[in-house]
VEXVOTI-513247 format. One line per field, with one value per atom (N, C-alpha, C, O): residue in three letters; atom name; x, y, z. Coordinates in nm, 4 decimals. Example, Ala and Ser with C-alpha at 12.3 -4.5 7.8 and 13.67 -1.06 7.14 Angstrom:
<pts>
res ALA;ALA;ALA;ALA;SER;SER;SER;SER
atom N;CA;C;O;N;CA;C;O
x 1.3190;1.2300;1.3200;1.4236;1.2850;1.3670;1.2900;1.3409
y -0.5690;-0.4500;-0.3300;-0.3319;-0.2250;-0.1060;0.0030;0.1138
z 0.7800;0.7800;0.7800;0.8465;0.7080;0.7140;0.7870;0.8039
</pts>
This chain:
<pts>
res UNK;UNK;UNK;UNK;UNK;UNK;UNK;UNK;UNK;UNK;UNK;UNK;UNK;UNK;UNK;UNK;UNK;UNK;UNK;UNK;UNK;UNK;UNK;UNK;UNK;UNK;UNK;UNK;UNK;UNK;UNK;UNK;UNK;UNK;UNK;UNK;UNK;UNK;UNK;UNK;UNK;UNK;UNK;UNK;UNK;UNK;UNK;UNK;UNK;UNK;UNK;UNK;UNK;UNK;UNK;UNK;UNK;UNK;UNK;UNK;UNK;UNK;UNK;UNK;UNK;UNK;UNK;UNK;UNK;UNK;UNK;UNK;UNK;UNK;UNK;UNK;UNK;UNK;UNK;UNK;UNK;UNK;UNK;UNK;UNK;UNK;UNK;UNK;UNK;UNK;UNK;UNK;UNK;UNK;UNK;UNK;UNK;UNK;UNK;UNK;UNK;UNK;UNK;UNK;UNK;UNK;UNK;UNK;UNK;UNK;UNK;UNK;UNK;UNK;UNK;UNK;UNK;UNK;UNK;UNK;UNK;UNK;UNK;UNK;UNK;UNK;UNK;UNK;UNK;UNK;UNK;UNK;UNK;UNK;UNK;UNK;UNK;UNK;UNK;UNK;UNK;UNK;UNK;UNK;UNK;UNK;UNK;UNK;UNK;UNK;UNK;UNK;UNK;UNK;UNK;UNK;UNK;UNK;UNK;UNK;UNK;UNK;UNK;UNK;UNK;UNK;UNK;UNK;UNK;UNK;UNK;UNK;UNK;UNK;UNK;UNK;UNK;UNK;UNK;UNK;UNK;UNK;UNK;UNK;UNK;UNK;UNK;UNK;UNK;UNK;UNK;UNK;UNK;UNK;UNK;UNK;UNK;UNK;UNK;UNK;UNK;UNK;UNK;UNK;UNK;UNK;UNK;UNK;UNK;UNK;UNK;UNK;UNK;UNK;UNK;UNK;UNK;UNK;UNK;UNK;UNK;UNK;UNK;UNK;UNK;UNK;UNK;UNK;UNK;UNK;UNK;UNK;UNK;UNK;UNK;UNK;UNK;UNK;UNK;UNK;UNK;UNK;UNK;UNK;UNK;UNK;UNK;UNK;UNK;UNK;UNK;UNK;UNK;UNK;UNK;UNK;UNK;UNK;UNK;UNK;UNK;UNK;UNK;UNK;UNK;UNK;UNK;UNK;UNK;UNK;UNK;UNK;UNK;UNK;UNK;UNK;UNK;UNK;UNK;UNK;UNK;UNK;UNK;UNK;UNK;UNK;UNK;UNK;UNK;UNK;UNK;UNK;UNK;UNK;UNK;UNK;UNK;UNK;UNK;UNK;UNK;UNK;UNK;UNK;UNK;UNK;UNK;UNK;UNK;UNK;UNK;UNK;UNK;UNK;UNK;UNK;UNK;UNK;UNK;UNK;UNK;UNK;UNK;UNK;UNK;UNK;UNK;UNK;UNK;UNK;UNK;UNK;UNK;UNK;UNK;UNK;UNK;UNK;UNK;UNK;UNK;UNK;UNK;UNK;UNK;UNK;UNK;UNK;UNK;UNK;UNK;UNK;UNK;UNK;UNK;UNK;UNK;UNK;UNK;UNK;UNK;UNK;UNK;UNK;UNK;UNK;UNK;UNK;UNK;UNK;UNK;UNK;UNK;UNK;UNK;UNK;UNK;UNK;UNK;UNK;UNK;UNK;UNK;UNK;UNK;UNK;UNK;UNK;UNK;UNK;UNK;UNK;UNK;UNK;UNK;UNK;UNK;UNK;UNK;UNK;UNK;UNK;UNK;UNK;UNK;UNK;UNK;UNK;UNK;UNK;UNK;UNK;UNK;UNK;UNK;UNK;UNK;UNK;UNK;UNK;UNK;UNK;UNK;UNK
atom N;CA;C;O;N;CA;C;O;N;CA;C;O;N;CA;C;O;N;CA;C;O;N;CA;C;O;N;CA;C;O;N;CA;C;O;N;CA;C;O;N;CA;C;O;N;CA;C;O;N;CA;C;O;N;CA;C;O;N;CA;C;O;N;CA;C;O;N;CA;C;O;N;CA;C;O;N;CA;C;O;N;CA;C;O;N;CA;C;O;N;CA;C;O;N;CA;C;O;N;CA;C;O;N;CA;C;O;N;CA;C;O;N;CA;C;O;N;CA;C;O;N;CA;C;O;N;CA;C;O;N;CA;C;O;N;CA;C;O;N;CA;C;O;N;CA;C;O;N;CA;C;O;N;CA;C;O;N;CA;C;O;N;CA;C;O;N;CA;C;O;N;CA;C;O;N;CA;C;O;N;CA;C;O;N;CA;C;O;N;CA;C;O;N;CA;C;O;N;CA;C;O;N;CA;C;O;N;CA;C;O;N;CA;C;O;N;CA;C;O;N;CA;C;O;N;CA;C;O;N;CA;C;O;N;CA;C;O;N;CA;C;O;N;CA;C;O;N;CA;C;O;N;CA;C;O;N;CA;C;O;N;CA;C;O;N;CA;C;O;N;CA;C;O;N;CA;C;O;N;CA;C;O;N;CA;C;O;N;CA;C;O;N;CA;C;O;N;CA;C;O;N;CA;C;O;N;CA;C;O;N;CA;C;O;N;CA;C;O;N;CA;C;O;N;CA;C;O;N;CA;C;O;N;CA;C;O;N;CA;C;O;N;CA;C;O;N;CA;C;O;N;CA;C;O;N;CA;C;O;N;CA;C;O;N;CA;C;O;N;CA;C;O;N;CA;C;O;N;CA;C;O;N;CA;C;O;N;CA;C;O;N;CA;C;O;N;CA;C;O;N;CA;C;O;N;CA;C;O;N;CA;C;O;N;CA;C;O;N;CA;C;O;N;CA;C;O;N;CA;C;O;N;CA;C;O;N;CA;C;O;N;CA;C;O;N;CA;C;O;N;CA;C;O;N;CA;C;O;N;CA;C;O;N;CA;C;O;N;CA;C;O;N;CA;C;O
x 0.0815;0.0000;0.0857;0.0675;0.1770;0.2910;0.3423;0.3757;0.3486;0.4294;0.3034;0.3187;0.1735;0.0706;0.0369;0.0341;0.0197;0.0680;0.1444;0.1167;0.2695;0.3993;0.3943;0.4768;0.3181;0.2426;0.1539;0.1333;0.0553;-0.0596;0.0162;-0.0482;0.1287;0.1886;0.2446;0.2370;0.3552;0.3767;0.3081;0.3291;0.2128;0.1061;0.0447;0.0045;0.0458;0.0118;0.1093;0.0776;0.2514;0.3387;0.3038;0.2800;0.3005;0.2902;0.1782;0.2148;0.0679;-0.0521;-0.0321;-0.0976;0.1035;0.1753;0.2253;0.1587;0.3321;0.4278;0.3079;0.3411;0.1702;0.1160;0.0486;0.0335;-0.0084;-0.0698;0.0088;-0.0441;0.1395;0.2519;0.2611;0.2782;0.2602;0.3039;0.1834;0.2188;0.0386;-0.0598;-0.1159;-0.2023;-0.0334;-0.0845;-0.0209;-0.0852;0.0530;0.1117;0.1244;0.0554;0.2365;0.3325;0.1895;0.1970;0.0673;-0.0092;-0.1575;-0.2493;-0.1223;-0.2412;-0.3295;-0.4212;-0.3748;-0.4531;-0.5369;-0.4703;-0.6184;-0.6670;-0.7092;-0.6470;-0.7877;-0.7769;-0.6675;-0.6611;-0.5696;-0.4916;-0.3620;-0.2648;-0.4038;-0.2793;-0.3776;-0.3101;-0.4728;-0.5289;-0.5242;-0.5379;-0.5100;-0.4950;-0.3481;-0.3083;-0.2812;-0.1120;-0.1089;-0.0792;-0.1611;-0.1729;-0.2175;-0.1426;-0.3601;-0.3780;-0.2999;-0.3128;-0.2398;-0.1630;-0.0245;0.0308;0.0383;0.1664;0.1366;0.2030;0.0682;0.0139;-0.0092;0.0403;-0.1182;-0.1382;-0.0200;-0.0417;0.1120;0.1749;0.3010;0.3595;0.3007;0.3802;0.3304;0.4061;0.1904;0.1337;0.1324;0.1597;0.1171;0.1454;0.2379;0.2296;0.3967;0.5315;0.5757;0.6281;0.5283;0.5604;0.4843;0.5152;0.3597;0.2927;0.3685;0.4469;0.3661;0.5086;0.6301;0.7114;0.6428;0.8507;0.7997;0.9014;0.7027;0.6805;0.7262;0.7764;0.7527;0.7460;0.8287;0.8594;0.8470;0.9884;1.0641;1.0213;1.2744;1.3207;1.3358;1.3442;1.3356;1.3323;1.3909;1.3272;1.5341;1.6281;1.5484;1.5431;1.4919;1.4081;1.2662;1.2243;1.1972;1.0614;1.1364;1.1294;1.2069;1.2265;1.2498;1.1631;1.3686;1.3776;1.2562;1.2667;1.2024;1.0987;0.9595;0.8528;0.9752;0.8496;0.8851;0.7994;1.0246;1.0995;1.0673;1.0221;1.1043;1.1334;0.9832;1.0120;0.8452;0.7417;0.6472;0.5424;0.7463;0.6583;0.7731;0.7224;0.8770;1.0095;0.9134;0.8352;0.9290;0.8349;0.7112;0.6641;0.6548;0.5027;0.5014;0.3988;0.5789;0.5792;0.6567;0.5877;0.7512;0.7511;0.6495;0.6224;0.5755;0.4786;0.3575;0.2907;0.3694;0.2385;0.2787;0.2061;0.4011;0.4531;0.4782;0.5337;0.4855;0.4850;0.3437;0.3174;0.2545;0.1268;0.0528;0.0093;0.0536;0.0003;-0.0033;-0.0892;0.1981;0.2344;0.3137;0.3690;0.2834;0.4253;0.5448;0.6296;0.5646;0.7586;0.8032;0.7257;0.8953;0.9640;1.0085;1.0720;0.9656;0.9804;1.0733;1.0276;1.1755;1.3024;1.2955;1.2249;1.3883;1.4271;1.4852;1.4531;1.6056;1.6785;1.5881;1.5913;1.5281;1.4147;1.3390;1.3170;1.2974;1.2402;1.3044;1.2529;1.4578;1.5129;1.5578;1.5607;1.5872;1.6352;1.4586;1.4519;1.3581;1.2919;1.2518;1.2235;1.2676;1.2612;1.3901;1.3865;1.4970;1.6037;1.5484;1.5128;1.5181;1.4491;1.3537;1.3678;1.2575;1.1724;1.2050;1.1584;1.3152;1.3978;1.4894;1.5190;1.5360;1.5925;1.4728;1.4842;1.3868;1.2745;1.2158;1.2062;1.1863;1.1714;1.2783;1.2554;1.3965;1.5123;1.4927;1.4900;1.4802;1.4996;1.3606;1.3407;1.2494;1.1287;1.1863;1.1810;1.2445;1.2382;1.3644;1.3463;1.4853;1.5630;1.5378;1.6370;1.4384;1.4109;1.3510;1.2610;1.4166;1.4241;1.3037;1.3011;1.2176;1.1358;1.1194;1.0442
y -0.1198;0.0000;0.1261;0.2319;0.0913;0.2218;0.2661;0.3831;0.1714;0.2509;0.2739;0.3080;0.2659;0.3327;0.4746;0.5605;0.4940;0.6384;0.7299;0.8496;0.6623;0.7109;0.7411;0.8258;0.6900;0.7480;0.8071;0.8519;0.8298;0.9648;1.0179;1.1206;1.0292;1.1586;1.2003;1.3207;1.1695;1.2088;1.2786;1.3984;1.2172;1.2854;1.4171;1.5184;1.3942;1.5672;1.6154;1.6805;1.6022;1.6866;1.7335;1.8532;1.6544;1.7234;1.8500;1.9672;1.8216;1.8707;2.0405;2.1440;2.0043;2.1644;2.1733;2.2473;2.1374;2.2331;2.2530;2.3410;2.1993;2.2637;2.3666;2.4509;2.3743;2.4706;2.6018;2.7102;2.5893;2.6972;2.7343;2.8559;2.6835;2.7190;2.8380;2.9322;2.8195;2.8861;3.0056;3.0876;2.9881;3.0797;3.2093;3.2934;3.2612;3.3772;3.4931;3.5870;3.4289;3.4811;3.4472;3.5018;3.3731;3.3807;3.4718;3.4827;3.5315;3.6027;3.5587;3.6290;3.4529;3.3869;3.3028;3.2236;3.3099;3.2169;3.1105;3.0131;3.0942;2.9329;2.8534;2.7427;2.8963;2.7968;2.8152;2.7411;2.9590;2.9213;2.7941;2.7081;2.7894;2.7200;2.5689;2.4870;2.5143;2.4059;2.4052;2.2890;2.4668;2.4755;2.3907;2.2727;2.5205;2.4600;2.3588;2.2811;2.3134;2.1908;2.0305;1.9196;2.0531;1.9805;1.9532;1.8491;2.0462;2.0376;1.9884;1.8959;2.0337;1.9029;1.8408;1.7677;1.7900;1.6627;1.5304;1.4102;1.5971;1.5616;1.5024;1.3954;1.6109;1.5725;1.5155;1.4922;1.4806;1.4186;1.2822;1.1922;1.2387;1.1206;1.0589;0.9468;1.1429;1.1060;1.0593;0.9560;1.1884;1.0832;0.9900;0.9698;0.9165;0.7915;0.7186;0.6407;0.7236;0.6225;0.6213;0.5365;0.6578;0.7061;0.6096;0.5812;0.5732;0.4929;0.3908;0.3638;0.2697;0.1954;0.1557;0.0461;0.2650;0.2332;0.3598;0.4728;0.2848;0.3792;0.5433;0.5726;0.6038;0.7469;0.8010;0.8680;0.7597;0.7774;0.7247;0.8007;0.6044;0.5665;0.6051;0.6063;0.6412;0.7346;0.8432;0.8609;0.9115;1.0349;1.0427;1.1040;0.9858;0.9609;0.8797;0.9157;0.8308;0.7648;0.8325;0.8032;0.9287;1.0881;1.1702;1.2106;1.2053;1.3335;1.3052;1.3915;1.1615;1.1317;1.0797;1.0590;1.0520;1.0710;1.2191;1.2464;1.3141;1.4152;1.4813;1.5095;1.4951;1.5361;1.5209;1.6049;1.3686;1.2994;1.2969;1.2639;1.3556;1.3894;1.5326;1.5624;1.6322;1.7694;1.7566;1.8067;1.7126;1.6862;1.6294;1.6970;1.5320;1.5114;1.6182;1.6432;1.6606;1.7669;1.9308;1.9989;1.9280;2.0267;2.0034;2.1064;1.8961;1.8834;1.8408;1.8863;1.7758;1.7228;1.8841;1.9173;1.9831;2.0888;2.2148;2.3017;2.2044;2.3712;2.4181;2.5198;2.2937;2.3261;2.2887;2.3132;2.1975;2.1618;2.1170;2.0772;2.1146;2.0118;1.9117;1.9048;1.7984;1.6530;1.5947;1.5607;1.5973;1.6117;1.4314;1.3778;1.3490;1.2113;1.2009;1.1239;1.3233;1.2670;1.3167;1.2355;1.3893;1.4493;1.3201;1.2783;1.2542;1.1236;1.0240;0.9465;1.0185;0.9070;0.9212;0.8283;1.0399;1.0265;1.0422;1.0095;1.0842;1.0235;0.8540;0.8110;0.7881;0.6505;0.5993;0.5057;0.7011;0.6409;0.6481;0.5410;0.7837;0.8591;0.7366;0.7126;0.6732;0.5657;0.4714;0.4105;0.4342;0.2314;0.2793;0.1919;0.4343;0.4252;0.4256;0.3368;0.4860;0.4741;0.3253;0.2675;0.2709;0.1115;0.0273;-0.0672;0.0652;0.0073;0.0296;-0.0643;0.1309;0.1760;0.1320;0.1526;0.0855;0.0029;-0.1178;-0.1574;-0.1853;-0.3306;-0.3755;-0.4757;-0.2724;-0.3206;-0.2559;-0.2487;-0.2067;-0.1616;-0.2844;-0.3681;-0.2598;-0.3287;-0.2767;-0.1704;-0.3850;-0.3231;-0.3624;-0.3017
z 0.0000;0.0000;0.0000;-0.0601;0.0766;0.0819;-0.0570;-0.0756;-0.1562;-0.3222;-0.3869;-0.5042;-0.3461;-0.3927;-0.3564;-0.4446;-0.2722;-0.1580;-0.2112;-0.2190;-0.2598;-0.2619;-0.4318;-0.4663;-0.5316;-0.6599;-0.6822;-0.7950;-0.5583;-0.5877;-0.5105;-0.4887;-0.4358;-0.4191;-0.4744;-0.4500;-0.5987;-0.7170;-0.7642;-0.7836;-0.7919;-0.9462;-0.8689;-0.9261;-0.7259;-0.6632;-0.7283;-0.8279;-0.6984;-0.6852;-0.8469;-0.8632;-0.9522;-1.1024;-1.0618;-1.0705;-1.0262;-1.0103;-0.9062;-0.9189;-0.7914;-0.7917;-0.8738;-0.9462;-0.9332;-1.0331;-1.1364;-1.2158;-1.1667;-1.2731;-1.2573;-1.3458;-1.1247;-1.0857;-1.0723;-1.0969;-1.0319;-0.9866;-1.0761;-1.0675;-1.2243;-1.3742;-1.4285;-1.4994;-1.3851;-1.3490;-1.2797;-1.3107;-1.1685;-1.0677;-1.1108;-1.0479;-1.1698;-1.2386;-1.0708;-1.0311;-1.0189;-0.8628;-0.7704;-0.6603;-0.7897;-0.6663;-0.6590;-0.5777;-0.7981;-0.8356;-0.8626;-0.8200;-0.9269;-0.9230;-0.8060;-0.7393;-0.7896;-0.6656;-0.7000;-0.6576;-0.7581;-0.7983;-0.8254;-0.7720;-0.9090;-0.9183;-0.7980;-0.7826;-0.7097;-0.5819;-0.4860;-0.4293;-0.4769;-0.3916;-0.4522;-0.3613;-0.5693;-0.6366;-0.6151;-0.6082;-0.6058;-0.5822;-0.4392;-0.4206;-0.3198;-0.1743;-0.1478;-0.0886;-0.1793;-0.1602;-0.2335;-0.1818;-0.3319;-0.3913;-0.3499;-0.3854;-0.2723;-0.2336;-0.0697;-0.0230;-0.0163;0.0982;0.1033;0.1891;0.0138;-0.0332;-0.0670;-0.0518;-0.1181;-0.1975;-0.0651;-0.0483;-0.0044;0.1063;0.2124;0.3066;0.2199;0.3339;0.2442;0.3236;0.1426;0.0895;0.1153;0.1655;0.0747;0.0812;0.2410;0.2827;0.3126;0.4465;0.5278;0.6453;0.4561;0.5024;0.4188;0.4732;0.2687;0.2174;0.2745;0.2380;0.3132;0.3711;0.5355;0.5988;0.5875;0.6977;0.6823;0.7914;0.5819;0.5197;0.3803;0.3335;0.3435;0.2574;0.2780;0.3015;0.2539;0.3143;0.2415;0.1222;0.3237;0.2869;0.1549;0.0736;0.1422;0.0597;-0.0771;-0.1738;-0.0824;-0.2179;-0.2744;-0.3901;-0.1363;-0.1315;-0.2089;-0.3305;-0.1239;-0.2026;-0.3363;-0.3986;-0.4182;-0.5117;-0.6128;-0.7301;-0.6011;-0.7075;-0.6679;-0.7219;-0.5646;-0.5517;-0.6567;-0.7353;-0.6692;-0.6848;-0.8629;-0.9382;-0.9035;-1.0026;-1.0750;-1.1928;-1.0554;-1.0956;-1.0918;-1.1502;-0.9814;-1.0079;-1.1403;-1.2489;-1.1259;-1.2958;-1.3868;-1.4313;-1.4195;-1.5182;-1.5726;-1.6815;-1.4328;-1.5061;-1.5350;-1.5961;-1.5130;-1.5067;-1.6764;-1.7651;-1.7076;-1.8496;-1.9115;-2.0108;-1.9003;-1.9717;-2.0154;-2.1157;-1.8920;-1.8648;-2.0043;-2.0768;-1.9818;-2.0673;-2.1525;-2.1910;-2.2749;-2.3605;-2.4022;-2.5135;-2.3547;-2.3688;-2.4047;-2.5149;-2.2583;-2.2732;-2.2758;-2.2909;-2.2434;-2.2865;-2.4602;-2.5021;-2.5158;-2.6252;-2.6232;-2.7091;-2.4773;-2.4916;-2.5969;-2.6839;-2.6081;-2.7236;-2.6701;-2.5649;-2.7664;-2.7392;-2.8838;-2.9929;-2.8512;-2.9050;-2.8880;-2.8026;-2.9926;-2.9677;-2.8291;-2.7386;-2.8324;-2.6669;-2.5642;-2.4717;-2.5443;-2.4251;-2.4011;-2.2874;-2.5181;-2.4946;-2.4384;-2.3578;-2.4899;-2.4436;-2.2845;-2.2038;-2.2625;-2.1035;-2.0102;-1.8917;-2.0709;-2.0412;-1.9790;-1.8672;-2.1205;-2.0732;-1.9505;-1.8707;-1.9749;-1.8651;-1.7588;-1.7097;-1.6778;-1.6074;-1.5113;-1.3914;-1.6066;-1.5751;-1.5362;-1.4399;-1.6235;-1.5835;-1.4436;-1.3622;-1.4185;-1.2958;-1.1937;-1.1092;-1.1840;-1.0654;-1.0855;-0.9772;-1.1635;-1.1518;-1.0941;-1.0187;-1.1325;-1.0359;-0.9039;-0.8244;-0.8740;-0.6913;-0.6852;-0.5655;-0.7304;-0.7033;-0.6684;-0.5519;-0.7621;-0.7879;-0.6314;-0.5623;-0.6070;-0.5305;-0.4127;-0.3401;-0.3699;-0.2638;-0.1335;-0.1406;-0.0549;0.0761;0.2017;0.2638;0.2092;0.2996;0.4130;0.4892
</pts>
């Protein structure tokens, strides 16, 4: 249950940096309040996962699904460029957070 936790806290964390990308310094209220509640959210996830798996790998495969989805999110819906190599360290990006999945010690 804990690396489930520990992936909707990710996808918060995309869900701040998208909102932050939004909020234009805070002026906005809707999207500062989609900011706030998302970055709590995000960190109240991470440390019920981090109970249960160790910290050092929570953090990293948090850190590294919210990266990942914040690229997706920006190329999906701001215009990034999605270049062959943007893609490829992409997929690296992924096979390393599946690693620190797969060898993680609980």
């Amino acid at each position: 249950m804990a690396w489930l936790w520990l992936i909707a806290g990710g996808l918060f964390e995309v869900g701040f940096t998208t909102c932050l990308r939004n909020a234009d310094g805070f002026r906005h209220v809707g999207w500062t309040l989609g900011f706030l509640a998302s970055v709590t959210m995000s960190m109240l996830l991470l440390e019920v996962a981090a109970r249960s798996i160790p910290m050092g790998t929570a953090y990293a495969v948090w850190t590294g699904i919210g990266a990942l989805g914040t690229v997706v999110v920006g190329i999906a819906f701001y215009g990034e460029a999605a270049t062959p190599v943007r893609l490829l360290l992409i997929v690296g990006a992924v096979a390393c957070i599946a690693g620190l999945k797969l060898t993680a010690v609980q």
